[in-house]
N, C-alpha and C positions, 0 to 999 in steps of 0.2 A: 694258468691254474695254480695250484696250491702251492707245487714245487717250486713252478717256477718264480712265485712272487715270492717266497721264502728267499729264494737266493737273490732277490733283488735288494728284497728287508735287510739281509745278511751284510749285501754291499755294502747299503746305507749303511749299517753299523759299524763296517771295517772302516771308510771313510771317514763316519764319525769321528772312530776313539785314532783315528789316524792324524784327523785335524783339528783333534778337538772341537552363454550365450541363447539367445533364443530362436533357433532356428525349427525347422518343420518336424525333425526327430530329431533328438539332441540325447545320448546315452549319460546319464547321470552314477554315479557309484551307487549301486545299493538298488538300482532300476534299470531294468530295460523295457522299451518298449519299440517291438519290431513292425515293419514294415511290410504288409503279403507283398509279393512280388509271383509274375508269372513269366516263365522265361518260355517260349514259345517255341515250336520245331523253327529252325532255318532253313532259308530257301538259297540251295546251291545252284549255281550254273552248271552245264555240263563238264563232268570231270571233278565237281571239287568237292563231291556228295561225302570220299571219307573224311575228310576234313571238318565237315558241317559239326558231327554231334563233338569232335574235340574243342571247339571252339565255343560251343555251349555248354559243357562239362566245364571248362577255364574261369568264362564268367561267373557259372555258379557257385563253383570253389570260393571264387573271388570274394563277391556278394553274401555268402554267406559267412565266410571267414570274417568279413567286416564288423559283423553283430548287429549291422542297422537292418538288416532283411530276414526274413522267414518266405523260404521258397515254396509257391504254394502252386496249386495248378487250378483255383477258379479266382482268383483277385481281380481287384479290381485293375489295377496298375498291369502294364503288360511289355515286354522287350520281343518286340522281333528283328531277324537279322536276313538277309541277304550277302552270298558268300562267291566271290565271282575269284577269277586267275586276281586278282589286282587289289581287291578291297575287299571290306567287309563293310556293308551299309545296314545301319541300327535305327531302328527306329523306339522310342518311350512312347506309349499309347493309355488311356486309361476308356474303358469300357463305360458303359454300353454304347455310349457315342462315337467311339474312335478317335476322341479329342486327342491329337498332338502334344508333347508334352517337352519332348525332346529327339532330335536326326542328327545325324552323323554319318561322315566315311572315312572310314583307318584305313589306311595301307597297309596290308600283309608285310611288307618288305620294311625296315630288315628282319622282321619273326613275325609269326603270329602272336605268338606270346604275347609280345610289344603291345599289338594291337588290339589285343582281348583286356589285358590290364587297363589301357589307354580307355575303352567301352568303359570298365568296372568303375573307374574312377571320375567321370563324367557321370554314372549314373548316381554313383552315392553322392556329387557335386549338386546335383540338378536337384536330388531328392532330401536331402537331407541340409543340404548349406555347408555340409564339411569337406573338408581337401580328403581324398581318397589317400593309400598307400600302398594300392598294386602296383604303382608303378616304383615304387623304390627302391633303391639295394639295400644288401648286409654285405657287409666286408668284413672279414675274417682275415686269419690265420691259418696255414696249414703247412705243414714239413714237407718236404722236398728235398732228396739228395742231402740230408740234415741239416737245413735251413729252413726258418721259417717264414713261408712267402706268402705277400698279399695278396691276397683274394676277393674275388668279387662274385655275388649270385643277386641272381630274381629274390625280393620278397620272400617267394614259396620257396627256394631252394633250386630251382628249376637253372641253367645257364651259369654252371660256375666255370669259374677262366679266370687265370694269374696276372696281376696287373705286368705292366711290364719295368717290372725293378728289382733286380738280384738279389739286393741285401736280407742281412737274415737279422729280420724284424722282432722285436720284443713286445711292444704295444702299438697299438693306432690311435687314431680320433680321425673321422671325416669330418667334414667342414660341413654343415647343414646341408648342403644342397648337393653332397658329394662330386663335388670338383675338385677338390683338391683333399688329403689326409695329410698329417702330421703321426710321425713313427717315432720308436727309439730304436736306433739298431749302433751298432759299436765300430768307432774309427780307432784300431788300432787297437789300444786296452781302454778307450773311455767312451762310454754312453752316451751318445750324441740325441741331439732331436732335429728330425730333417721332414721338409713340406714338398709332400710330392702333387704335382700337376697331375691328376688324373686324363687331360686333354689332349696336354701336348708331353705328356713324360717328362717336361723338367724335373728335376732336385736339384734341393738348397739344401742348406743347414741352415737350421735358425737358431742353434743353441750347440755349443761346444765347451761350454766353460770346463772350469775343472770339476772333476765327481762327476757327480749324476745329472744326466736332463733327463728327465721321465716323465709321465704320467701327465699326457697333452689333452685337454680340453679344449675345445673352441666355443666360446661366447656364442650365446642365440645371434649377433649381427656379424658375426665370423671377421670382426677387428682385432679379438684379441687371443692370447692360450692360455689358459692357466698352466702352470705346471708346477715339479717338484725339482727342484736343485739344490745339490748338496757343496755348492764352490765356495761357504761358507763354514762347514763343517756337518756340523747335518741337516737332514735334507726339510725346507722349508718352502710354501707356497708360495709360488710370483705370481704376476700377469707378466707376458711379452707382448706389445702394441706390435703387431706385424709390418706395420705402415715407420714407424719413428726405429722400431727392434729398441722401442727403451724397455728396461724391468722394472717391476715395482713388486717390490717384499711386500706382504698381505700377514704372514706367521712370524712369530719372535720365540722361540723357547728351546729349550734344549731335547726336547723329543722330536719324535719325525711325524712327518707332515707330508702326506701325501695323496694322490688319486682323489683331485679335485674334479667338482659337477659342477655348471652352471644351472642356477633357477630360469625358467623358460623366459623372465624379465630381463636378468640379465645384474637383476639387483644383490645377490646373494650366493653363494659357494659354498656347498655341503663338502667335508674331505675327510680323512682317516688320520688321526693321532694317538699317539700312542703316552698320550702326554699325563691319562691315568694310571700308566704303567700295563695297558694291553690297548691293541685294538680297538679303539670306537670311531663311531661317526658323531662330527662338529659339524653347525651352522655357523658360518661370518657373513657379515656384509662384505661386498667383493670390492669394497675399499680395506678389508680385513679389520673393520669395525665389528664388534658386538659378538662376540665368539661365544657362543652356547654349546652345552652337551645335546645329541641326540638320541642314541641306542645309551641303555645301561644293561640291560639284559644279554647275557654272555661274554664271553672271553675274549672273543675275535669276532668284530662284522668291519668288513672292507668292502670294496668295490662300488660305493654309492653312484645311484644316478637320479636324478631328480626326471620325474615323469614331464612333458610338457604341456600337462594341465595343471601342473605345479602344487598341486596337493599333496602328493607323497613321491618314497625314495624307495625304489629297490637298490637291495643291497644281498651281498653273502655273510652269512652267518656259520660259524662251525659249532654243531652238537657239541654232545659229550661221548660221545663214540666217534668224536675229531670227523666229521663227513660235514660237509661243505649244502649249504640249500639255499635257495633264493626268498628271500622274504622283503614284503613292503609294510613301509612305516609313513604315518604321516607326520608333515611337516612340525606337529606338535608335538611330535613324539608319542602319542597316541596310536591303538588300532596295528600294532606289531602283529605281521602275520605270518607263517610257515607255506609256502605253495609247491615246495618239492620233496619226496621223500623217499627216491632211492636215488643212489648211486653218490657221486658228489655231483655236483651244479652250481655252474660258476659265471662271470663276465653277463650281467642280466645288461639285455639293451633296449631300451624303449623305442615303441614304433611313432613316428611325428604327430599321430593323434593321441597317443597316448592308453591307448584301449588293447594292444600287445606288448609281451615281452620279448626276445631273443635272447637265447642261452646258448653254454653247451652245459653237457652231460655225459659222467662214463658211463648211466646205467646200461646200456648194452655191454660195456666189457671196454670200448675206449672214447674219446672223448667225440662228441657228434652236433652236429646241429640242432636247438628244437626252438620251436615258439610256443607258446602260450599265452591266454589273454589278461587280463589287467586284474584278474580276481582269482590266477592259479587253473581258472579252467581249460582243458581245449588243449592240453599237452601233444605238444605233436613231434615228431621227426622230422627232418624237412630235407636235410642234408647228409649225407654220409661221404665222406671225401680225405683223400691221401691216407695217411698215415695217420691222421686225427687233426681236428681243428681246437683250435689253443686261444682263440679270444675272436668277440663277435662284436660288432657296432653298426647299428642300423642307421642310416643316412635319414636324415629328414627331409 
């Protein structure tokens, strides 16, 4: 949050002057067009009848949380389930014929959860032609015994649990497919960047220089990081090839440079410079060719993330009453928009379709979990956890 990236900016600066498609439904910006859908009672075996209506409550959350659906109760389109000790069996139907459309069986084990998301995201796969995102994580931040440790939850918020690694973390990036993240947590007095194996718990270091390693992205093909290192003075964008660990400087100037995004191609890297003498967000090519301004409106907007439908960039913005809100810009710098408006709200994380956000928020009183969708609507809580949650990044 605000504080804490103040005193990271602070760092920088002591170092500085130290070292001198077209598919069946397809959601468009500006249109929706939904999907009836009929979710049907389930037939449980004996014993598993309390079970039956949470598991239809799950899906529907799911499916509608999506946007491709509108749950209705005469459609044409229909889901029935069958719920035994061991699986759950689905069937996709459309009426009046009974025409097949889509069957399946989940294993209950290891959750149901698992197995209700696993349903959600075959059906909007089947019906729609897009990759579902019930099934993915957000990994966070949150304090513990005064460190802040990585965390992992359900999409919804539902299954959080501490990955297993002590260090008391400053930033993440997961890797697309959340196997592996990239942190900064501190060896000693220096800022380190380290790649944790979410499979087998290894860690590495993949950056120790002197100053700063911070502010880790991972490339859409998960070969490379961007980041910000200051072992030249201040602090300037790299890539690191994870395979060679060679660097390649992308920024040259005497302001700081930092909290790079990758474009969903892989072509371009939106990041924050302060090279107008505040705050803004820059375009480069992510050979650090062709470097354009993007926000001029306000003092400070940090935190960019390029959506992966590659049109626009959530970012944070601070008022003039200094509070902190999440707004999207498009990549033309056009269509600046405001989508939070109390408390402060920070760390925006797009979901791999690109149709949600993930935040946090103090508006309750301290910093918390929420999502909302790609146009500000649909603000929701999702998570309330420790002491408060201090930065969010949704796995693709």
């Amino acid at each position: 949050m605000i504080k804490a990236l103040l005193r990271i900016i602070t760092l920088i600066f002591i170092f500085s002057s130290l070292l001198a498609q077209d598919v069946w439904l397809r959601i468009e910006v500006g249109e929706r067009r939904k999907l009836c859908i009929t979710i049907d009672e389930f037939s449980p075996s004996p014993g598993m009848e309390p079970i039956c209506d949470s598991i239809r409550e799950i899906i529907e959350k799911d499916l509608r949380f999506s946007l491709y659906f509108d749950i209705k109760e005469d459609a044409v389109t229909h889901i029935s389930g069958e719920v035994t000790e061991d699986e759950l069996h689905i069937t996709l139907y459309e009426t009046p014929r009974m025409t097949k459309i889509m069957n399946g069986n989940y294993p209950l084990s290891p959750g149901i959860r698992d197995a209700c998301h696993a349903v959600s995201d075959d059906i909007i796969k089947t019906l729609t032609g897009e990759k579902g995102i019930c099934g993915t994580k957000i990994f966070f931040l949150t304090k513990l015994v005064g460190k802040k440790r990585l965390t992992i939850a359900d999409y919804d918020g539902y299954n959080p649990s501490f990955l297993n690694i002590s260090d008391h973390c400053l930033s993440l990036a997961p890797l697309p497919n959340g196997e592996k993240i990239a942190f900064t947590s501190y060896n000693g007095d220096n800022l380190c960047l380290y790649l944790f194996d979410t499979q087998t718990g290894e860690k590495k270091i993949i950056s120790n220089r002197k100053g700063l390693n911070t502010a880790p992205a991972f490339s859409p093909d998960g070969k490379k990081l961007a980041v910000s290192l200051s072992k030249d003075g201040n602090a300037e964008i790299y890539t690191i090839d994870l395979k060679s660990k060679k660097i390649r400087r992308l920024t040259v100037n005497r302001a700081i440079d930092t909290s790079p995004t990758w474009s969903p191609t892989g072509k371009e890297i939106a990041f924050v410079s302060d090279r107008s003498g505040s705050p803004q967000i820059y375009i480069m090519g992510s050979d650090g060719s062709g470097v354009r301004r993007l926000t001029y409106d306000g003092w400070y907007n940090t935190s960019p993330r390029w959506s992966p439908r590659g049109d626009r960039i959530a970012y944070v913005a601070m008022d003039e009453e200094k509070r902190l809100n999440i707004y999207t810009i498009l990549v033309t710098g056009e269509g600046r928009t405001c989508f939070t408006f109390l408390g402060n709200n920070e760390e925006p994380s797009w979901s791999k379709d690109g149709l949600h956000i993930a935040f946090i928020s103090n508006r309750s009183g301290r910093y918390e979990l929420y999502t909302m969708h790609w146009d500000g609507s649909g603000q929701r809580r999702i998570l309330r956890y420790g002491s408060g949650i201090y930065s969010s990044r949704w796995s693709q």
